[in-house]
C-alpha positions as CSV (number, residue, x, y, z in Angstrom):
1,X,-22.8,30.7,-3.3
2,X,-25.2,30.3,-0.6
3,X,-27.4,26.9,0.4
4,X,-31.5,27.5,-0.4
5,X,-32.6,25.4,3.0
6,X,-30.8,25.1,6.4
7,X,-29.4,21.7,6.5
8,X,-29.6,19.1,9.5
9,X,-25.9,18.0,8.8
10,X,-22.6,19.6,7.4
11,X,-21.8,17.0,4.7
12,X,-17.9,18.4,4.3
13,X,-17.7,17.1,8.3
14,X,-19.6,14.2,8.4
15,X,-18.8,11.0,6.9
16,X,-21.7,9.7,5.0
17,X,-21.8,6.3,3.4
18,X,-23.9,3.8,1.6
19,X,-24.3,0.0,2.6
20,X,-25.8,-3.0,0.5
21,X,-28.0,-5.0,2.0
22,X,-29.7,-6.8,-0.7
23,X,-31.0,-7.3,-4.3
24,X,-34.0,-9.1,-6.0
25,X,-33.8,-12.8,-7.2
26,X,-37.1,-11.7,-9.3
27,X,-37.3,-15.8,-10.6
28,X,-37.4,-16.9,-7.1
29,X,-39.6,-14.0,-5.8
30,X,-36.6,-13.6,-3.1
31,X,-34.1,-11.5,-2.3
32,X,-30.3,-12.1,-2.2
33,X,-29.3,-10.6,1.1
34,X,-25.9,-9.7,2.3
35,X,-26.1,-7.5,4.7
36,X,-29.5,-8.1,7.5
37,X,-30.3,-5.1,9.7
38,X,-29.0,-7.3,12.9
39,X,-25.4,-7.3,10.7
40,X,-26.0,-3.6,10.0
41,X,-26.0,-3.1,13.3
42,X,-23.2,-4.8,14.2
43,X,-21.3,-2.8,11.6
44,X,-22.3,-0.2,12.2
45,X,-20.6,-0.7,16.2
46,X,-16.9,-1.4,14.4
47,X,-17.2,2.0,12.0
48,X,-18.0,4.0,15.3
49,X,-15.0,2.3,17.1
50,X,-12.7,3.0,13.8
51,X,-14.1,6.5,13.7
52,X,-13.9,7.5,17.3
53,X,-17.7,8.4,17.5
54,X,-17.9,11.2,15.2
55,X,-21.1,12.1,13.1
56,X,-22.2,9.5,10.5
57,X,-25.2,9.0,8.3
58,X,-25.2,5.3,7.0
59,X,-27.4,4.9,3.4
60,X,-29.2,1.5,3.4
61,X,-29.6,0.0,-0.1
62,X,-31.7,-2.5,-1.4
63,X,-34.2,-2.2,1.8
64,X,-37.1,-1.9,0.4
65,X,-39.1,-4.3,-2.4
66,X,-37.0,-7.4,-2.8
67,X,-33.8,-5.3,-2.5
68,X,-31.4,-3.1,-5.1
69,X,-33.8,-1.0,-7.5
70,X,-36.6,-3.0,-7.0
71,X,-40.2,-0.8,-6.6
72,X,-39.2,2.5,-7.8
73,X,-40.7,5.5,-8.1
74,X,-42.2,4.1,-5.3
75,X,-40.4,3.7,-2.1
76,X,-42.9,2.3,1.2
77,X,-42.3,-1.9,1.0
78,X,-40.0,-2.8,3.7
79,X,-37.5,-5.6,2.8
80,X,-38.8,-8.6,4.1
81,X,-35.4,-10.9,3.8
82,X,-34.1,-8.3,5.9
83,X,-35.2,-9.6,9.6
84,X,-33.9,-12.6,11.5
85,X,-35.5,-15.1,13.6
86,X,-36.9,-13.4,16.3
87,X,-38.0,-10.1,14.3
88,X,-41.8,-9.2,14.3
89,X,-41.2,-7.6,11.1
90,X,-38.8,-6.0,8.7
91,X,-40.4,-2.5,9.7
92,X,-39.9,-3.5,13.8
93,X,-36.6,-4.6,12.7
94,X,-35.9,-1.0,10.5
95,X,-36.8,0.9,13.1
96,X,-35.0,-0.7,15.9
97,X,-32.3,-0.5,13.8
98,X,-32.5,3.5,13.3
99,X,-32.9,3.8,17.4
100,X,-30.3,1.3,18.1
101,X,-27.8,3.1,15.8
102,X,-28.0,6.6,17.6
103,X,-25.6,4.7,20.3
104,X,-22.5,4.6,17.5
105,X,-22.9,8.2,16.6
106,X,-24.9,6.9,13.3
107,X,-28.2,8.0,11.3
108,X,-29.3,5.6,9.1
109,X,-31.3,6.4,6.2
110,X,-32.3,5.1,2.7
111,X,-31.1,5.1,-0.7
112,X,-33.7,5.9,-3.1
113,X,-34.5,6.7,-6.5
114,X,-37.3,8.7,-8.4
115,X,-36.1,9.5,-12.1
116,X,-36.7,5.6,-12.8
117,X,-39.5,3.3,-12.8
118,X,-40.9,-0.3,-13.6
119,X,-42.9,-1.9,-15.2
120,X,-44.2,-4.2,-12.0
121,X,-44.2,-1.1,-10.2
122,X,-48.2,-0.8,-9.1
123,X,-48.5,2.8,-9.7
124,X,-47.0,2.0,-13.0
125,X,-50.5,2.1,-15.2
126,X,-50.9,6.1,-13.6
127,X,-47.5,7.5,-14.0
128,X,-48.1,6.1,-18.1
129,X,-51.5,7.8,-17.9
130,X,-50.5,11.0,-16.6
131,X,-47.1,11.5,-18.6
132,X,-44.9,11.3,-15.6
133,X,-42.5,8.5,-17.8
134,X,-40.8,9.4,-21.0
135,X,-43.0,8.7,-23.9
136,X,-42.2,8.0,-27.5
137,X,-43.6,10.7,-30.4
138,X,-46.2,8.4,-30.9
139,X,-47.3,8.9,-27.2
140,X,-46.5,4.8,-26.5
141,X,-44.3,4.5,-23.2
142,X,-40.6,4.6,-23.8
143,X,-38.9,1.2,-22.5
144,X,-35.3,3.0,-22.0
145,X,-33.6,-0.3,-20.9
146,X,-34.2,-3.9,-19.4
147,X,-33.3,-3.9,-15.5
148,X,-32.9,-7.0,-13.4
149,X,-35.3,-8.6,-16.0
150,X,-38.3,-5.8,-16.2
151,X,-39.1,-3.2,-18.2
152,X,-37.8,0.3,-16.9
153,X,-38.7,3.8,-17.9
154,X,-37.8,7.4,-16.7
155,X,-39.7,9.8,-15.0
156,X,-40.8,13.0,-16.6
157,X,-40.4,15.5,-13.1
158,X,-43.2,17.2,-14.8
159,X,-45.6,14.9,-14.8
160,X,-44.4,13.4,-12.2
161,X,-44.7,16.3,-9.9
162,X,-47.4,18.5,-11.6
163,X,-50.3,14.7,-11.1
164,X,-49.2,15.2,-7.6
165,X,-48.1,10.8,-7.8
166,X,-44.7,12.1,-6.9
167,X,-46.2,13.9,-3.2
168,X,-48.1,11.1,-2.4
169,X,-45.5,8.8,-2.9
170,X,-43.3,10.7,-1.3
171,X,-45.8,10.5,2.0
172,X,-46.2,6.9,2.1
173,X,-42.4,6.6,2.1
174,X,-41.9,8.7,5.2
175,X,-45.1,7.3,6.8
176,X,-43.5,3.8,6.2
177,X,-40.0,4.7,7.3
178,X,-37.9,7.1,9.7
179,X,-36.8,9.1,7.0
180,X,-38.3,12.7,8.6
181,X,-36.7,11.6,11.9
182,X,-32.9,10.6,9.8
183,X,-33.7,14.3,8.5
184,X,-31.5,13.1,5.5
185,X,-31.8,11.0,2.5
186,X,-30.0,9.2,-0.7
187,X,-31.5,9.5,-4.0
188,X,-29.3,7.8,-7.0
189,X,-29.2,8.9,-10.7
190,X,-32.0,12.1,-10.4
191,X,-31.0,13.5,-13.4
192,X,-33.2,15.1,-16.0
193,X,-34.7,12.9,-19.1
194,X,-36.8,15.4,-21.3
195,X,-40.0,13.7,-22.6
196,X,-41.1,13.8,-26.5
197,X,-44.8,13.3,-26.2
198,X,-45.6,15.9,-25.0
199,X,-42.0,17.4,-25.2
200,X,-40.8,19.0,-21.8
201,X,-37.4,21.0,-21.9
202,X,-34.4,20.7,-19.7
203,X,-35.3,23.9,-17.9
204,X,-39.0,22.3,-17.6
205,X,-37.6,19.1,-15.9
206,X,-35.0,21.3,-13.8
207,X,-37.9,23.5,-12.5
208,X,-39.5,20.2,-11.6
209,X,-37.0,18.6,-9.8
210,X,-36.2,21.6,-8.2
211,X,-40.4,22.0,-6.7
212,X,-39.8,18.0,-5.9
213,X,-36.6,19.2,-3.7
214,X,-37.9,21.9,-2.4
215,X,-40.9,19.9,-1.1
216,X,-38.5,17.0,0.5
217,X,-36.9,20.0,2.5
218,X,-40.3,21.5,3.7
219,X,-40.3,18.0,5.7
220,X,-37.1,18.4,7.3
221,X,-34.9,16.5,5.0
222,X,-31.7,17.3,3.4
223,X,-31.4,15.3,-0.3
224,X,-27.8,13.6,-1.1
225,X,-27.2,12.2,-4.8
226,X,-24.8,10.3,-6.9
227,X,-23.5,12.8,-9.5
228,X,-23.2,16.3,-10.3
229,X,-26.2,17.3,-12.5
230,X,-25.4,19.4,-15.4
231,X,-27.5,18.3,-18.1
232,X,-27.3,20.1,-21.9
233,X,-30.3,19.7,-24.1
234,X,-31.6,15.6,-24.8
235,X,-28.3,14.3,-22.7
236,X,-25.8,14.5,-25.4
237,X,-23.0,14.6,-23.1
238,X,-22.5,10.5,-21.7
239,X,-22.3,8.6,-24.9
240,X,-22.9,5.7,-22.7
241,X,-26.1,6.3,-21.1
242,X,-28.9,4.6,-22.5
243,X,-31.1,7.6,-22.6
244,X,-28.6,9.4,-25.5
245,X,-29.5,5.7,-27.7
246,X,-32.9,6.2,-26.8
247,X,-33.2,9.7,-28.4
248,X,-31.4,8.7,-31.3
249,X,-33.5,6.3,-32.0
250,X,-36.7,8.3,-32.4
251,X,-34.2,10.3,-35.1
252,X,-34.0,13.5,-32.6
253,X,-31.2,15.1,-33.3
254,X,-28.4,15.1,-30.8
255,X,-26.7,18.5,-30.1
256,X,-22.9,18.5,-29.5
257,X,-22.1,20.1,-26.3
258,X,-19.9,20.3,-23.3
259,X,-21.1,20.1,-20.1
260,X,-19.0,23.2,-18.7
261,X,-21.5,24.9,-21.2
262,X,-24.6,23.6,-18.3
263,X,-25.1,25.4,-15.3
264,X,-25.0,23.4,-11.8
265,X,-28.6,22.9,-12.0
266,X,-29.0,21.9,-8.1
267,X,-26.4,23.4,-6.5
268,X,-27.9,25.2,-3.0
269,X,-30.5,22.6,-2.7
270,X,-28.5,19.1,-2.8
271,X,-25.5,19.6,-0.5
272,X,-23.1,16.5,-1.5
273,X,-22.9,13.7,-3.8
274,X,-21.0,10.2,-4.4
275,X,-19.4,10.6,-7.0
276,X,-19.1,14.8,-7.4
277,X,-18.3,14.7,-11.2
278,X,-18.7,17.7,-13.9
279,X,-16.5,19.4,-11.6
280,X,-13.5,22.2,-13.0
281,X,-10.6,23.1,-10.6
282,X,-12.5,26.7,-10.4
283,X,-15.5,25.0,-9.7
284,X,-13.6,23.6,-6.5
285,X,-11.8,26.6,-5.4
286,X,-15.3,28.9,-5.8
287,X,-17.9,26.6,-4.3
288,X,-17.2,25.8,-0.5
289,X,-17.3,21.9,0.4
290,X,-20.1,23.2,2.9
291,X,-22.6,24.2,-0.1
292,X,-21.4,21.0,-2.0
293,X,-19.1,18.2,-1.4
294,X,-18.3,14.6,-2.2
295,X,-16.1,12.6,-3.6
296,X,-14.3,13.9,-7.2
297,X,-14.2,11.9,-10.1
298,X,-11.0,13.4,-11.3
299,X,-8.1,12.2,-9.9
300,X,-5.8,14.6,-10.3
301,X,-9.0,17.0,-8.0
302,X,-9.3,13.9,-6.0
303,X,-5.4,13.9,-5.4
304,X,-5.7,17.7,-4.2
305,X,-8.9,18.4,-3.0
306,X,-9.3,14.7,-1.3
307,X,-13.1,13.7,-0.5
308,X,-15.3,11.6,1.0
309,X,-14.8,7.8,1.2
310,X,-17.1,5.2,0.3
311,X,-17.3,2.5,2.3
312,X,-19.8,0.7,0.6
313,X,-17.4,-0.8,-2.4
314,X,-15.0,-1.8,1.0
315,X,-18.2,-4.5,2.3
316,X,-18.8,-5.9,-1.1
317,X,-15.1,-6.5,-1.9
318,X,-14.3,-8.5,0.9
319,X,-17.2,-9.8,3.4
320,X,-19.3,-8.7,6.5
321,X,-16.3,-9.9,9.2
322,X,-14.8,-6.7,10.3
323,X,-11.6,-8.6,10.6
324,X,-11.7,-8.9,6.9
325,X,-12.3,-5.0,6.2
326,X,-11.6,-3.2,9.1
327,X,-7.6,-2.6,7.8
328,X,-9.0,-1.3,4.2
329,X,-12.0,1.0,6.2
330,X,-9.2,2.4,8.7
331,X,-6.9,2.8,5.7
332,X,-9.2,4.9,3.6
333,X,-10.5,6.7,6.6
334,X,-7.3,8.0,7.9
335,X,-5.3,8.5,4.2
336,X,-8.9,10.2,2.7
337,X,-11.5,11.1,4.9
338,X,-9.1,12.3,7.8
339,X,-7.1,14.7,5.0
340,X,-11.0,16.2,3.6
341,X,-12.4,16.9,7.3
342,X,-9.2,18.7,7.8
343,X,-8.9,20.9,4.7
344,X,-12.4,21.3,4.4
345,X,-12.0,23.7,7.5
346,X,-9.9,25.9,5.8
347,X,-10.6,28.5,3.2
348,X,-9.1,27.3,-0.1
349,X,-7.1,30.3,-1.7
350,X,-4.7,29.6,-4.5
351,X,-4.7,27.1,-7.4
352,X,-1.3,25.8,-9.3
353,X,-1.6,23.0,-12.2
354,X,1.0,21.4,-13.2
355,X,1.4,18.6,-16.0
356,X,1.3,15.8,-12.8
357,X,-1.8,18.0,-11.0
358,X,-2.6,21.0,-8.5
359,X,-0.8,22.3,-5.9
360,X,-4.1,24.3,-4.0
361,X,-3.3,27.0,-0.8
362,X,-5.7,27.1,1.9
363,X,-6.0,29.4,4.8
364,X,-3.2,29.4,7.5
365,X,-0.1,28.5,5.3
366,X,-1.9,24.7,4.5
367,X,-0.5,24.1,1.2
368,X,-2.0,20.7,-0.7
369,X,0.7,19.1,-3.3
370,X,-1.3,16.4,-5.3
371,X,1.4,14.9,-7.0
372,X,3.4,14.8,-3.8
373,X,0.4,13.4,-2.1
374,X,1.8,15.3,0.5
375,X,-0.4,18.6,3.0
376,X,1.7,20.7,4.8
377,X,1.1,23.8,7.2
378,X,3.9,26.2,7.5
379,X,5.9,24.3,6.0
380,X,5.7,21.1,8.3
381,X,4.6,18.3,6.5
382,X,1.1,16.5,8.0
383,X,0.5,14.2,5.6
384,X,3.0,12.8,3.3
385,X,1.8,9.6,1.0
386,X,0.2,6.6,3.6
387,X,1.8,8.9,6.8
388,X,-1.1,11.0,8.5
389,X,-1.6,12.7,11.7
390,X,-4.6,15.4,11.3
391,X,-6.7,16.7,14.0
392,X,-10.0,14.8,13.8
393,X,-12.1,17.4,15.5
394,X,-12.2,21.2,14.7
395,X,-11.5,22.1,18.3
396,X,-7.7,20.0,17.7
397,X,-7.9,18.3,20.8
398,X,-8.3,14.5,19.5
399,X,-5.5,13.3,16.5
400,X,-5.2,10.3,14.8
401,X,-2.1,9.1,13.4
402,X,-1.6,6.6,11.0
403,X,1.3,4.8,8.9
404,X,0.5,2.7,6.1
405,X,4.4,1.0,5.9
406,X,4.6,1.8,9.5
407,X,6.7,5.0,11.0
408,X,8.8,5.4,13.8
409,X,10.0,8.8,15.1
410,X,9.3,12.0,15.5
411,X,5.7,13.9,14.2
412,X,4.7,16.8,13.3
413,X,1.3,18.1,15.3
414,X,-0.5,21.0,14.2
415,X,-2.1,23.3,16.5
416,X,-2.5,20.5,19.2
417,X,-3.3,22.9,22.9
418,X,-1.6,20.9,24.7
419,X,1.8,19.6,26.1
420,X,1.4,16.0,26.8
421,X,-1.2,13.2,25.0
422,X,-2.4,10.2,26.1
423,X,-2.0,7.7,23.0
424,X,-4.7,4.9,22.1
425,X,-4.1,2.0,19.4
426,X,-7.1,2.4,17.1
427,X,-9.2,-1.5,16.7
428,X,-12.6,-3.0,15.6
429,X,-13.2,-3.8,19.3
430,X,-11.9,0.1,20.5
431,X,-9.8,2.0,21.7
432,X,-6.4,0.0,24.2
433,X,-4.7,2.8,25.6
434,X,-1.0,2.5,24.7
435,X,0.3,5.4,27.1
436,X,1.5,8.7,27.0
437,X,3.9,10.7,24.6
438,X,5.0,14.5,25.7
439,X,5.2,17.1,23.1
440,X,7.9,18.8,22.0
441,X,8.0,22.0,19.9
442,X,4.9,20.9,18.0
443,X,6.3,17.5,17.7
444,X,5.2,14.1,19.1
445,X,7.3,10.7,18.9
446,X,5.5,8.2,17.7
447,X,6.1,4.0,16.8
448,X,3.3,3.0,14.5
């Protein structure tokens, strides 16, 4: 399984994340910020401290209109709540924002959306006259569902792509924002909804997603999502999803199906997602976390297979004051992230399931036990419940361990090149040296 484009970034060894900034308060014509791109900033400092300056791409949500899922298909207002006293304007402040972050190690980019669209959005009256939203048989536009108090439809990629709206939409977002320069960027829920008037089929839509990726990657920019996309005929598969009551409304019939029955429809042209659902354990084991990665909605994958952390949830949980969430980021960092960097360099080989999970061999003797919680190498155990210590980097010259409970003694340290390390206590503010520890026969002692 091979990737379509060259990608700017590995995605299985960088850690990518999305952070809310703000949503609409439509009534007030305002927007409810939490998160201002001087704050983002400032955030975005503590993550590179916790992370010790590796690769990160930071998502911004709710950045453009009047924040979260305002404006869409249409994606070139700049969030106006977003700048502070002293700001020119929200686009000064975006962009010094994007510069300022290349310091931590961070790309920021946007979180985006094109499979829906509103009512209030201004090229609204063309996408209806062009059929690039769903329309009922009666060729009336389809209101799917009410969001945030407007009227929202989906996108027919057809139309959408083939009245050329969707490339000169596209331009005005990258004229507006760094998005070529990021070279990367987030678009939520693009899955397929077929159209009835005129009908379009899933392989229709697919082909037109696919031409809309392909042209986002003839500007130099790799496309992340938030599921796995392997839609069956009229999205009889998510009970849930508004678009199933929509069809069943306008008396279509409603095919079973299971979704292993689907090919992955995108796989090759978008390299990772959040939430990397629709997945079987042969999926895992056959398609290398470089073609497509993310984090697993199964738990019982999850638990073997680890994958990417979120972050965002982490902010909105607790509050901007990195002495609130700096525990919980390092936490998940070291206990999830840490674990996929590591096994994503290695070649997975063997699958066992068991009634509690999977047992999965990688490449040299790394054996991950999911209901142990437990990765060992040789035999010698590297991670073993809330107790890490991983290489962070693939040359193994930087570790981080970790204790959850807190552990005292001796280590196991894989591969480390050298005899002696000098040790550093992990904090929001940096790195306070804490020493030296010799190494012993592949071990290190350790007080954490």
């Amino acid at each position: 399984m091979e990737l379509k484009y060259r990608l700017n970034y590995d995605y299985s060894q960088t850690l990518w994340m999305k952070m809310f900034l703000a949503r609409p308060d439509f009534p007030h014509n305002c927007s409810e910020v939490l998160i201002t791109f001087r704050q983002a900033l400032e955030m975005i400092r503590v993550i590179d401290n916790l992370t010790q300056g590796i690769r990160k791409i930071i998502y911004l949500v709710g950045w453009q209109g009047l924040g979260h899922d305002d404006c869409y298909p249409e994606m070139e207002e700049i969030n106006e709540f977003l700048k502070e006293t002293g700001d020119a304007s929200a686009r000064k402040a975006l962009w010094r924002l994007f510069e300022e972050a290349k310091r931590y190690n961070t790309v920021v980019s946007f979180h985006g959306n094109l499979a829906d669209a509103y009512s209030a959005t201004p090229c609204s009256p063309e996408l209806i006259a062009t059929d690039s939203v769903l329309k009922n048989a009666d060729g009336s536009p389809a209101v799917i569902e009410v969001f945030n108090g407007r009227d929202a439809y989906k996108v027919s990629y057809k139309g959408y792509y083939e009245s050329g709206l969707f490339k000169r939409n596209w331009d005005r977002f990258c004229a507006a924002t760094p998005v070529r320069e990021a070279g990367t960027v987030h678009l939520d829920n693009f899955c397929i909804a077929q159209n009835l008037h005129p009908y379009t089929s899933v392989e229709e839509e697919s082909d037109a997603r696919n031409k809309m990726l392909d042209y986002i990657a003839s500007l130099g920019i790799d496309v992340t999502t938030e599921y796995t996309y392997r839609e069956l005929e009229l999205r009889a598969d998510s009970p849930e999803h508004p678009i199933r009551n929509y069809y069943a409304s306008q008396g279509q019939p409603l095919p079973d199906g299971d979704w292993r029955a689907a090919p992955l429809r995108t796989l090759g042209r978008i390299p990772a997602s959040w939430w990397t659902s629709n997945m079987t354990a042969q999926d895992c084991m056959q398609i290398p976390p470089a073609v497509y990665s993310g984090r697993l909605t199964d738990p019982k994958l999850l638990a073997a297979f680890y994958g990417a952390m979120h972050g965002e949830d982490i902010w909105m949980d607790k509050s901007i004051d990195p002495r609130d969430w700096g525990g919980e980021f390092l936490d998940q960092f070291c206990t999830m992230q840490l674990p996929y960097f590591y096994l994503n360099r290695h070649e997975r080989q063997t699958l066992t399931q068991t009634p509690a999970g999977y047992i999965v061999g990688f490449s040299d003797g790394i054996v991950s036990d999911g209901p142990k919680a437990e990765i060992t190498a040789g035999g010698k155990v590297l991670k073993s419940g809330g107790d890490v210590l991983l290489p962070l980097d693939r040359e193994n010259t930087v570790f981080i361990a970790y204790s959850r409970a807190g552990k005292r003694g001796m280590w196991e340290i894989p591969d480390a090149g050298f005899e002696k390390a000098a040790l550093a206590q992990i904090t929001i503010d940096g790195n306070v040296p804490a020493g030296e520890a010799a190494i012993i026969d592949g071990r290190i002692a350790l007080d954490l």
